[in-house]
C-alpha positions as CSV (number, residue, x, y, z in Angstrom):
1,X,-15.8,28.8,-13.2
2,X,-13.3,26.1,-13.5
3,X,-14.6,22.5,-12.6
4,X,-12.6,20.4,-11.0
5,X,-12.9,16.9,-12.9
6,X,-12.9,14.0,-10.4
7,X,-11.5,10.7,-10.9
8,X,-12.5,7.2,-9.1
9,X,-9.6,5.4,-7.3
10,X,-9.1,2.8,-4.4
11,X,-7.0,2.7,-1.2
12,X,-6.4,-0.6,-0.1
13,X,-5.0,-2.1,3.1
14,X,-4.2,-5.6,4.3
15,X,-3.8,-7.0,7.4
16,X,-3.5,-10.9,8.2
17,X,-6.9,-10.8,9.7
18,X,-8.6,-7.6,7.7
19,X,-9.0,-5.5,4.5
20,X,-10.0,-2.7,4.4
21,X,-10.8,-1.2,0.5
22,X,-12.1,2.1,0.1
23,X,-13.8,3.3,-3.5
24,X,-13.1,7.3,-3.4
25,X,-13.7,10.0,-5.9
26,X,-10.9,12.5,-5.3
27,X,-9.6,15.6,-7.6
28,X,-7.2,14.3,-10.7
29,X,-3.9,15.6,-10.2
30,X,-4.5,13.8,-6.3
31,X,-1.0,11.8,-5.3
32,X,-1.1,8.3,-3.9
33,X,-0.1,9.7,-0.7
34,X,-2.9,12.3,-0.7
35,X,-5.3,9.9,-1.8
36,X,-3.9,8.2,1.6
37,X,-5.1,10.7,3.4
38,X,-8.6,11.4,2.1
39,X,-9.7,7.9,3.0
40,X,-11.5,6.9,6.1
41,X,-8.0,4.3,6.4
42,X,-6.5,6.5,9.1
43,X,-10.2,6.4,11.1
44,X,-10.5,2.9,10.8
45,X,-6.3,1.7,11.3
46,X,-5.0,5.0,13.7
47,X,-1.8,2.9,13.7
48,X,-1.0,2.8,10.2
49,X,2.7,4.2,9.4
50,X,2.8,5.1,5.2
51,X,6.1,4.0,4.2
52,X,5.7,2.0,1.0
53,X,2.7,2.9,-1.4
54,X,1.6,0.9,-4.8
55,X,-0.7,0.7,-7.4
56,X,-1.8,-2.2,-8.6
57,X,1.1,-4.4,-7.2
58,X,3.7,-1.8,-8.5
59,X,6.0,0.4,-5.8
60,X,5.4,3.7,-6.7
61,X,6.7,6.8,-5.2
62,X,4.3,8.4,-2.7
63,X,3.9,11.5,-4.9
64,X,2.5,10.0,-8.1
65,X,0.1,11.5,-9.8
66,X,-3.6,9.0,-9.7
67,X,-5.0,8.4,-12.9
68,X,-8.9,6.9,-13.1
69,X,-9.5,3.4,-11.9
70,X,-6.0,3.3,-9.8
71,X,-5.8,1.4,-6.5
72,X,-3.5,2.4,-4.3
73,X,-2.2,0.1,-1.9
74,X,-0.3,1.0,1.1
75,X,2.6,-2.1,2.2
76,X,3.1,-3.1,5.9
77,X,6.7,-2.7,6.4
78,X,8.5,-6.8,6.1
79,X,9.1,-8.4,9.7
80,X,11.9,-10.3,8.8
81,X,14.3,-9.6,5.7
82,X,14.0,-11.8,3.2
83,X,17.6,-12.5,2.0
84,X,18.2,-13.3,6.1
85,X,15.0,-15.4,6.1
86,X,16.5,-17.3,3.4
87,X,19.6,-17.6,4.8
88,X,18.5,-19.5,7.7
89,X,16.1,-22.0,6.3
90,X,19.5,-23.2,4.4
91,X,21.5,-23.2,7.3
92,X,18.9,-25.8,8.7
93,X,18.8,-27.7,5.8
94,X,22.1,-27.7,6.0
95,X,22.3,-28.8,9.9
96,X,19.4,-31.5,9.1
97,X,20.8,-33.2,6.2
98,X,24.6,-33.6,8.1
């Protein structure tokens, strides 16, 4: 019989007030996405929308392979665009210092 080997990864999740890291043992070969999936996140967020994934601070596409000792990390989408955000603070610099 073939064994499957299992590896030990983490899902992480941030929001402002909560985090939520789960420790899982999932099949190598699992993707980030999958790994996703197999963690009690959807239970304890409902609301989560997977859009962005990461490992270890590193966008990576949703379909990448784990490897042992990974943490995947699932990014809330930005509420404001940075380059805009940007934008406007030095338009009111701008207005302040005139």
């Amino acid at each position: 019989m073939n064994e499957v080997e299992l590896i030990n990864v983490e899902v992480a999740y941030a929001l402002p007030e909560q985090q939520y890291l789960f420790a899982l043992q999932v099949p190598q070969g699992t993707t980030a996405e999958q790994s996703i999936g197999l963690s009690p996140l959807f239970k304890k967020q409902p609301d989560v929308v997977v859009e962005q994934v990461g490992i270890f601070s590193r966008p990576v596409p949703k379909d990448t392979p784990l490897r042992e000792g990974d943490r995947v990390e699932v990014y809330r989408p930005l509420k404001a665009d940075p380059r805009e955000r940007r934008r406007k603070q030095v338009e009111t610099q701008r207005a302040e210092s005139s």
